[in-house]
C-alpha positions as CSV (number, residue, x, y, z in Angstrom):
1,X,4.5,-7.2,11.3
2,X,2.1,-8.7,8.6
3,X,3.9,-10.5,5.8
4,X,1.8,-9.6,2.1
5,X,2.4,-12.4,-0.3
6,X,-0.7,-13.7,-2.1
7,X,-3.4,-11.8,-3.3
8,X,-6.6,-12.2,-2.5
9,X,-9.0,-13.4,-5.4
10,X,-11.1,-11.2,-4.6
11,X,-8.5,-8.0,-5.1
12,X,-6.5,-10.0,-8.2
13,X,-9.6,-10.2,-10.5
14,X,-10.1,-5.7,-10.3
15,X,-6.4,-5.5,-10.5
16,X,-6.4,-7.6,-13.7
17,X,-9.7,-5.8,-14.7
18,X,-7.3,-2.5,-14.6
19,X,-4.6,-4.0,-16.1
20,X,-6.6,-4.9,-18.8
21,X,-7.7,-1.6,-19.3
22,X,-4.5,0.0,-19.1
23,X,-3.5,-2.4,-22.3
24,X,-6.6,-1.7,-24.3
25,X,-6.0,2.4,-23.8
26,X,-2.5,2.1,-24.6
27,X,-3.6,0.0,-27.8
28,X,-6.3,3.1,-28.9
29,X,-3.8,5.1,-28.4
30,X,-5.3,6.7,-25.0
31,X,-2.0,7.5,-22.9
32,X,-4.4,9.3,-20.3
33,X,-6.9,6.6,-20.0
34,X,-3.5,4.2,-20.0
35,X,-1.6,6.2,-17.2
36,X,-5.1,6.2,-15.3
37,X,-6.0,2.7,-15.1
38,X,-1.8,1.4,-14.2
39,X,-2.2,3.8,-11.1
40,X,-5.5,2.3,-10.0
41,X,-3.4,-1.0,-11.0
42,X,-1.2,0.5,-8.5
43,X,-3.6,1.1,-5.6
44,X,-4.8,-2.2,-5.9
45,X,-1.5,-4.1,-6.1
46,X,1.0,-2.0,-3.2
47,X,0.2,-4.4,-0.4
48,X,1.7,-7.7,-2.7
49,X,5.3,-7.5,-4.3
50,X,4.8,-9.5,-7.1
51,X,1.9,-7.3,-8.3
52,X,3.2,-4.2,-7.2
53,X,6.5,-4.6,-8.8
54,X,4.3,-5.5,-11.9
55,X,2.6,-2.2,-12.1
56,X,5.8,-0.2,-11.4
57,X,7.3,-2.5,-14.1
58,X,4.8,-1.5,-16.3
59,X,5.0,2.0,-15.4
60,X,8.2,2.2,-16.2
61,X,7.7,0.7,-20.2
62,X,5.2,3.6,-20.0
63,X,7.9,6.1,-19.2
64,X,10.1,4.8,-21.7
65,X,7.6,4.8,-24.6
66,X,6.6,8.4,-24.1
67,X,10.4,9.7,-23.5
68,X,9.5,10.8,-20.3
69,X,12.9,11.2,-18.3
70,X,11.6,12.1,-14.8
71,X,9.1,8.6,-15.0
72,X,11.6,6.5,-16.2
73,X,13.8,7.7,-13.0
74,X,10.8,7.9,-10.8
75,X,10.3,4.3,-11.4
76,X,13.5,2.5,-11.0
77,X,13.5,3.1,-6.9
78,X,10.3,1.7,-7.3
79,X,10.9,-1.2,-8.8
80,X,13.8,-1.8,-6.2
81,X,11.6,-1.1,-3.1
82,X,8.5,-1.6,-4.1
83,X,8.4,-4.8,-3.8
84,X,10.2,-5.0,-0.6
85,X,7.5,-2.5,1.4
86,X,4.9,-4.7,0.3
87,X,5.9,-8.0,1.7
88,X,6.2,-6.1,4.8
89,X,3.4,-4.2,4.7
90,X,4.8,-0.6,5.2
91,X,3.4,1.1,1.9
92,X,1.7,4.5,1.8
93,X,-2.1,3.2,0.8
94,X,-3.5,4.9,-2.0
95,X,-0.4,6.1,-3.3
96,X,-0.9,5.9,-7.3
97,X,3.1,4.9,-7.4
98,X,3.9,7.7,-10.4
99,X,7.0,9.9,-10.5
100,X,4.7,13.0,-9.8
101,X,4.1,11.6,-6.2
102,X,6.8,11.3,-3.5
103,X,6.9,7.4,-3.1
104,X,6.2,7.1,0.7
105,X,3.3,9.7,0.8
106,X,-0.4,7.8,1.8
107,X,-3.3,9.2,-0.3
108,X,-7.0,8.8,-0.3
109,X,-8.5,5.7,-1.8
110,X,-11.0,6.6,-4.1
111,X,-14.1,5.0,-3.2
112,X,-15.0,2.1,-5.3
113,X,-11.2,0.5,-4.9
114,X,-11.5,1.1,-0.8
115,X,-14.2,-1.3,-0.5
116,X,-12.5,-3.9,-3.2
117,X,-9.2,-3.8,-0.6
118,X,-11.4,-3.6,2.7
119,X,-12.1,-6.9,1.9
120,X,-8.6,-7.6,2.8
């Protein structure tokens, strides 16, 4: 068993990239481009638990701003276990940690955010 605690610099600056993002859609008023770039936040951050729980943290003011019951549900196991699976390093990769996706189901990486975490 691998234990996940720092990330990589290499990894942190794209997650902060999509981070950043995330804040400037929510700001224009963009909730698609918003909910887009805190899953590929997401991706990026499941193998750490500080970042991960970040994202779902995040996720879950989302939720909460746009009333959305089932995502403000979806997220609080999340936030609980999140964190825990990635200091272990048992998380589903590629999984884009919303409410619409069963938490433990592995999905494909989309291409340009494979070869930021192959450097891994």
């Amino acid at each position: 068993m691998r234990l996940h605690w720092n990330m990589p610099h290499a990894v942190r600056s794209h997650y902060l990239a999509e981070l950043e993002a995330s804040k400037h859609a929510r700001t224009t008023g963009e909730l698609q481009h918003e909910w887009h770039h805190l899953q590929r936040a997401h991706i990026l951050a499941q193998r750490w638990p500080l970042e991960h729980n970040a994202v779902h943290w995040r996720m879950l003011k989302y939720g909460l701003r746009i009333k959305d019951t089932h995502e403000i549900i979806g997220q609080l196991p999340r936030l609980v276990f999140g964190g825990v699976k990635s200091f272990v390093g048992t998380v589903p990769i590629g999984n884009t940690g919303g409410a619409d996706v069963p938490a433990l189901r592995a999905m494909p990486l989309p291409a340009d955010l494979a070869l930021i975490l192959r450097s891994t």
